[in-house]
C-alpha positions, 0 to 999 in steps of 0.5 A: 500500500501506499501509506501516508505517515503523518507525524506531529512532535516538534522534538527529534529526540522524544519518545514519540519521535522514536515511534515515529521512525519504529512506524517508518521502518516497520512499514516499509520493512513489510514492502509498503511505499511509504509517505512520510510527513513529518508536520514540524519538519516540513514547517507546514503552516497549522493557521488557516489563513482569511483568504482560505476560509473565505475559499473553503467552499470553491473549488481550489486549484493547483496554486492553493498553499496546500495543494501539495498536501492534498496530492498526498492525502489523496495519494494514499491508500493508507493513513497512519497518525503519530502525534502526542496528545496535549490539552485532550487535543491534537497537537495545534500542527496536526489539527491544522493540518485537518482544518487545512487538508480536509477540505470540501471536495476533498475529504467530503462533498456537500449535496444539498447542504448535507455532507457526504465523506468522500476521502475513500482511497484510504481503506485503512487508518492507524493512529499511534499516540502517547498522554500524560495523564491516565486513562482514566483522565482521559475518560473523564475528559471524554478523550476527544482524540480517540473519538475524532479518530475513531469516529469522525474520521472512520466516518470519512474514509471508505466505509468498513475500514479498519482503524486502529488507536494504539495509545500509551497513556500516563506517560508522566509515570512511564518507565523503560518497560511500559515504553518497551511494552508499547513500542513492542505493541506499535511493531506488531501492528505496522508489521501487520499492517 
């Protein structure tokens, strides 16, 4: 498959940058072409700007600033996400990236004022996630980020694809063995990815 890797940590050195190059190498060890869009590295710019919101409903062009990203979304048979979650929230890049990418025309249509998720190229979905908090606080919070994967969007790729949400949770209390453990964890599903 052709698999988009989108990775939202702004430190090379950190646990989630280290599961971002364990989910890189895995895939593409197990022969899948592999897309790797590390957010912060390729600076992409999360605000969406006056002018685009203005256009959010036009068609856009080739000359629109994400048109590049678009081309990748679209690219893609395969979307995995590798991000820490911050707030109860998607780091500002990644839910930018949505606000940014995932646009009409895109990611859904509009008919008759209703919409209608049309991003079906993509018949797979992983998200690879780390909290501080437990899972516990996060429940309480509703955890917002499992829902929007698991969720909002499952509902816009290919009807019936698969999406896995693999989280390390209370990071702040993680030692060498519950890291080992997940990273463990990570490898067997890009391995059978």
């Amino acid at each position: 498959m052709n698999i988009l890797v989108l990775h939202a940590h702004p430190v090379e050195a950190s646990f989630n940058a280290g599961l971002h190059r364990m989910i890189v190498e895995r895939l593409t060890a197990a022969g899948h072409t592999i897309d790797d869009c590390d957010l912060y590295a390729e600076d992409f710019d999360p605000r969406l700007t006056r002018q685009e919101r203005l256009d959010y409903h036009n068609q856009r062009g080739p000359a629109d600033p994400v048109a590049p990203y678009v081309e990748r979304l679209l690219r893609a048979d395969a979307l995995v996400l590798s991000y820490p979650v911050w707030n109860y929230g998607f780091p500002a890049i990644l839910k930018g990236f949505f606000d940014r990418v995932f646009l009409p025309g895109v990611s859904f249509k509009l008919v008759n004022g209703k919409v209608q998720p049309s991003l079906h190229n993509i018949v797979k979905i992983a998200a690879v996630t780390t909290y501080g908090g437990s899972r516990f606080r996060a429940m309480l919070m509703g955890d917002p980020p499992r829902k929007l994967i698991k969720r909002m969007l499952r509902a816009t790729v290919r009807p019936g694809a698969p999406v896995s949400y693999l989280a390390h949770y209370a990071m702040n209390l993680s030692t060498i063995e519950t890291r080992k453990a997940f990273m463990t964890k990570v490898a067997a599903t890009m391995d059978a990815f």
